[in-house]
C-alpha positions in Angstrom: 185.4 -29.9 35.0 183.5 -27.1 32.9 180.1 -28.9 32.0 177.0 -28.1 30.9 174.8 -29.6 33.5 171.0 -30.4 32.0 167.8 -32.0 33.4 165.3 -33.8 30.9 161.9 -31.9 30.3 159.9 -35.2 31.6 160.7 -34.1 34.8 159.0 -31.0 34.1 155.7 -31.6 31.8 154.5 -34.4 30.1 154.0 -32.6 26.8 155.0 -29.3 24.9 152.7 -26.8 24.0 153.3 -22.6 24.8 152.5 -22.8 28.3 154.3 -26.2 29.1 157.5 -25.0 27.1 157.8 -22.1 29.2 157.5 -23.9 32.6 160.0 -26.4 31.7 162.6 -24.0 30.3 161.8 -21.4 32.8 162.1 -24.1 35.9 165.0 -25.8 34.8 166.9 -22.4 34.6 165.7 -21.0 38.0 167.3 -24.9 39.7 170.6 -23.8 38.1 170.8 -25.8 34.9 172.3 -25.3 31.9 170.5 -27.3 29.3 167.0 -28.8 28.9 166.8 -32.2 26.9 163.7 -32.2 25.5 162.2 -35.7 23.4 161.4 -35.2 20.1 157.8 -37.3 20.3 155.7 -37.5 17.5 152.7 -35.9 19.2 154.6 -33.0 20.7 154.2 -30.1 17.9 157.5 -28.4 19.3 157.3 -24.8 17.5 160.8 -24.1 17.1 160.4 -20.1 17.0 159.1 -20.1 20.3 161.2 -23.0 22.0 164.4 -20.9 20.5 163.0 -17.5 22.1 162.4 -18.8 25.6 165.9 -21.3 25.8 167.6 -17.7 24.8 165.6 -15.9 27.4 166.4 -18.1 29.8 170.0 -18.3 28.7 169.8 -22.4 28.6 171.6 -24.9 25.6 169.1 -27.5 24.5 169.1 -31.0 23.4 166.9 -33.2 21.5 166.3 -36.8 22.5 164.8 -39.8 19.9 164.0 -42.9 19.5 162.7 -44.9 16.4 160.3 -47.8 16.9 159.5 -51.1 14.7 158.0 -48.6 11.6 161.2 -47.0 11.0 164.0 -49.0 12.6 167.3 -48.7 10.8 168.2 -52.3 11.6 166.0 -53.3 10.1 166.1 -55.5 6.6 162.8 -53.8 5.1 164.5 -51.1 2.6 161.2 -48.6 3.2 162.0 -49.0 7.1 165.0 -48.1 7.2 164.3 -44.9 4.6 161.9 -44.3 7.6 164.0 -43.6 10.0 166.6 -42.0 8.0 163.6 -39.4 7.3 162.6 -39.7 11.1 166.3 -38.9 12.1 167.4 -35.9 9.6 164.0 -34.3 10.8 165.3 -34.8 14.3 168.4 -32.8 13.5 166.5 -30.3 11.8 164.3 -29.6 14.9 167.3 -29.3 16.9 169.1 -26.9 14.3 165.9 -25.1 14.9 165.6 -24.9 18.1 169.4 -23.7 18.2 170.3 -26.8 19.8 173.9 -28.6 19.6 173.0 -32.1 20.6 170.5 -35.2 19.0 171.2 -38.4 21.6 169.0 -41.5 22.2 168.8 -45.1 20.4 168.9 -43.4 17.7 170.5 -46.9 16.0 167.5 -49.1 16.4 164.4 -49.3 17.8 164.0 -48.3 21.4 162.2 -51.6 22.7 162.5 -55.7 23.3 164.0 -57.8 20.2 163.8 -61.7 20.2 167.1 -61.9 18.1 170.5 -61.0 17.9 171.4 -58.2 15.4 172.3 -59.5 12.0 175.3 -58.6 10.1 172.3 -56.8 7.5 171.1 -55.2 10.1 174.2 -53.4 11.2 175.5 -52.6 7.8 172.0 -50.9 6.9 172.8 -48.8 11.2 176.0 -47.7 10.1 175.4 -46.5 6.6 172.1 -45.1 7.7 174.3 -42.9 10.5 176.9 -42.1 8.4 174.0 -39.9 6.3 172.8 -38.6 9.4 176.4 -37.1 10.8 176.9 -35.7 7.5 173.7 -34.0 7.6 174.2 -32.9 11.5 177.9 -31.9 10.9 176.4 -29.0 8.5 173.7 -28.2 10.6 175.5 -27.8 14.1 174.5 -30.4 15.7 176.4 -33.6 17.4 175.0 -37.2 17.9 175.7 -38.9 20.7 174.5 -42.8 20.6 173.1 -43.5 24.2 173.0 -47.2 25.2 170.4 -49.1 26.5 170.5 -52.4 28.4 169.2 -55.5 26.5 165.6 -54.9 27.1 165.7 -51.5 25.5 168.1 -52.5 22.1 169.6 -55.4 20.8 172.6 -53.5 19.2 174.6 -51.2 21.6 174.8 -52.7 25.6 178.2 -51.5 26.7 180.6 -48.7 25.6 183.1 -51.4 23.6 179.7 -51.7 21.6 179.7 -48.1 20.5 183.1 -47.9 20.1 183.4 -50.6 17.8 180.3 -49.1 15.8 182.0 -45.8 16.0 184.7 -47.0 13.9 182.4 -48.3 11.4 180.4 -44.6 11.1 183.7 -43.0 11.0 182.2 -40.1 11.8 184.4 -38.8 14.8 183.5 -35.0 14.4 179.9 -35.8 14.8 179.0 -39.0 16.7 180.5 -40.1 20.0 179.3 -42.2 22.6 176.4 -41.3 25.0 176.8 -43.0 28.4 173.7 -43.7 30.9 174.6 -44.6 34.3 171.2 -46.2 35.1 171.7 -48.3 31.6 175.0 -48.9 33.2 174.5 -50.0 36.1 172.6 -52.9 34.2 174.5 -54.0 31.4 178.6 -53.1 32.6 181.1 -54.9 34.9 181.5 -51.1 37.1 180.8 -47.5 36.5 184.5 -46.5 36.3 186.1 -48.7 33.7 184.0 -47.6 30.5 184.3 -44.1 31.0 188.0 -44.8 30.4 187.5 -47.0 27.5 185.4 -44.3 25.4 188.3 -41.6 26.8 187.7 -38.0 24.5 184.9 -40.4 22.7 182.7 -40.0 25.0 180.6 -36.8 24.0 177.2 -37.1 26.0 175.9 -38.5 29.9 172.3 -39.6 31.2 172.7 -39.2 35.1 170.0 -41.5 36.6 169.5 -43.4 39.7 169.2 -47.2 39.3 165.5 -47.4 40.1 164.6 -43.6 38.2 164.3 -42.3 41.4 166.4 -39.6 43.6 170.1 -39.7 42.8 172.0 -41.5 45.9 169.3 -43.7 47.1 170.1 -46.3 44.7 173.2 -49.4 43.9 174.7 -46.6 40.9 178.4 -46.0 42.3 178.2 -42.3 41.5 181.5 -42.1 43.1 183.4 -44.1 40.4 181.6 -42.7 37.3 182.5 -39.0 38.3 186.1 -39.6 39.7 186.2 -41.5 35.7 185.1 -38.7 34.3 187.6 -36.1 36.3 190.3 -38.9 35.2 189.7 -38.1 31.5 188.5 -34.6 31.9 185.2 -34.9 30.5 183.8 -31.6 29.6 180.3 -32.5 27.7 177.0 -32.3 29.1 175.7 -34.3 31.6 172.1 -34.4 31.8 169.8 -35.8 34.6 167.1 -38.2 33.9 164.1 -39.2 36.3 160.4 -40.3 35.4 157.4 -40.3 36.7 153.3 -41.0 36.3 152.7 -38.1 38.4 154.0 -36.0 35.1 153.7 -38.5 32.4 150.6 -39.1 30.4 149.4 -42.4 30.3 150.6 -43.7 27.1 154.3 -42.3 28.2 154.1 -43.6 31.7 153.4 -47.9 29.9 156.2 -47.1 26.9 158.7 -46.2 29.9 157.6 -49.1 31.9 157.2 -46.6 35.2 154.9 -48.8 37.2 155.5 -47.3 40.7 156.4 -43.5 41.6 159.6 -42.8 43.2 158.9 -39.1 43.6 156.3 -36.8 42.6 157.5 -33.3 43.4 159.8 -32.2 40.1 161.1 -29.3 42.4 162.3 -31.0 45.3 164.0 -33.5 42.8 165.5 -31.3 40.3 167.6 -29.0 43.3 168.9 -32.5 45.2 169.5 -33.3 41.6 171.4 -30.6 40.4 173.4 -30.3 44.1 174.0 -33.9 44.0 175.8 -33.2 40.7 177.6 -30.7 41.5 178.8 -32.5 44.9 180.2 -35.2 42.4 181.8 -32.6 40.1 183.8 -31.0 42.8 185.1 -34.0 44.3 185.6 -35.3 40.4 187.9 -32.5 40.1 190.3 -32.6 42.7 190.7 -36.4 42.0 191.6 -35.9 38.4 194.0 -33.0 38.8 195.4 -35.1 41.5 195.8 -38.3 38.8 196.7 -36.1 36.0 199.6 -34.6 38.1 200.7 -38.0 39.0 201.4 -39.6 35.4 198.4 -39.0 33.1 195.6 -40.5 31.9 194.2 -44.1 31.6 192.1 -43.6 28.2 191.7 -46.0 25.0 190.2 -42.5 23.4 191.3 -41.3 19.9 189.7 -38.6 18.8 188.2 -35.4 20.8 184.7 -35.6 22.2 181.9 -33.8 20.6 
């Protein structure tokens, strides 16, 4: 397995100016990752030209992560909302163009946050037409989308990878949208770690590697063992990004919308190498068990189109 392995810059700085830009990138690349996912957040003033120097310095890919909120949710039935977020979403695949990124992920469908209804069909319809402008906007620009799902506290819309692939089909976007897993999401809201990895197949085009409390990888209930042997079974070659918060970064207003009321670590060093060796543990055992499956009758995948 060839993947770009990536670390989120929350675990790094809890904003992005000159001086924090260039820590984050810099210490992410000096632990051995590939990629830096950095959250496009209306109060960090990302300047582009500088963010693209230092990720080319530091020879590291980049993606940008988003969320829309109850002034511009797409599911919504307010017309002027959902124009909101279309604007809010284009913009977040400009940054990224500009950046020279190749990936926008996140509930980028709805709001990121607690509903007190089921989705309606209204709701939906205006999603998917809604993401269908957005892939054709990202398809010219570069850049892929990858719709991460959240457990029912976090969205009302997309729980569980049959979600997004039945959404999927309703984009009809396959070049530019795929499925973004999250094993701490996961480990909420699915029946085992293993089995929709092999539902999404070459549809899956984006992983979130986090621990079931936030905390260091291994030291939670997340079978980490049968998400990576999955993802050697289909021969997953996307990114894979590791995710961890914590108040001793965050600022304040960060540390309530993330709900991180106790600290599981506090030293973004320490956790970013077991990270990034914990991962690569996985991967190497990943491999050998897909080349073993492959070479013993082929794959178990409901995929249909390549990943992004």
């Amino acid at each position: 397995m060839n993947n770009s392995i990536g670390i989120h810059a929350l675990v790094w700085v809890g904003d992005w100016n000159r001086e924090t830009a260039r820590y984050a990138i810099e210490s992410a690349a000096a632990r051995g990752y590939d990629r830096i996912e950095i959250p496009l957040l209306d109060d960090w003033r990302i300047d582009t030209a500088a963010t693209r120097e230092l990720l080319s310095d530091n020879g590291l890919a980049m993606t940008g992560n988003l969320f829309l909120t109850d002034a511009n949710d797409i599911t919504s039935h307010d017309p002027a909302t959902v124009a909101a977020g279309l604007r809010r979403l284009i913009g977040g695949v400009d940054t990224v163009a500009a950046v020279g990124g190749d990936h926008l992920c996140g509930t980028v469908y709805s709001k990121l946050g607690r509903y007190d209804h089921a989705p309606t069909p209204q709701g939906r319809a205006n999603c998917v037409e809604t993401l269908r402008q957005v892939a054709d906007h990202a398809a010219g620009r570069g850049v892929r989308i990858g719709l991460e799902l959240c457990n029912r506290y976090e969205t009302n819309l997309l729980n569980t990878a049959r979600q997004a692939l039945e959404i999927l089909d309703e984009i009809d976007r396959p070049g530019t949208c795929a499925v973004h897993l999250d094993t701490y999401h996961m480990n909420i809201e699915e029946d085992g770690m293993a089995e929709p990895v092999l539902t999404c197949g070459d549809r899956l085009g984006y992983v979130h590697i986090g621990e079931s409390h936030r905390g260091y990888l291994g030291t939670g209930s997340v079978d980490f063992d049968g998400f990576f042997g999955a993802l050697g079974r289909i021969g997953y070659s996307g990114p894979i990004t590791f995710e961890s918060f914590s108040s001793a970064i965050l600022a304040p207003e960060l540390t309530d919308a993330l709900c991180i009321w106790r600290d599981l670590w506090t030293d973004s060093a320490d956790l970013a190498r077991h990270a990034r060796e914990f991962i690569g543990r996985q991967l190497v055992s990943a491999d050998g068990d897909g080349d073993r499956r492959r070479s013993g009758g082929g794959l178990r995948t409901a995929g249909r189109h390549r990943a992004v």
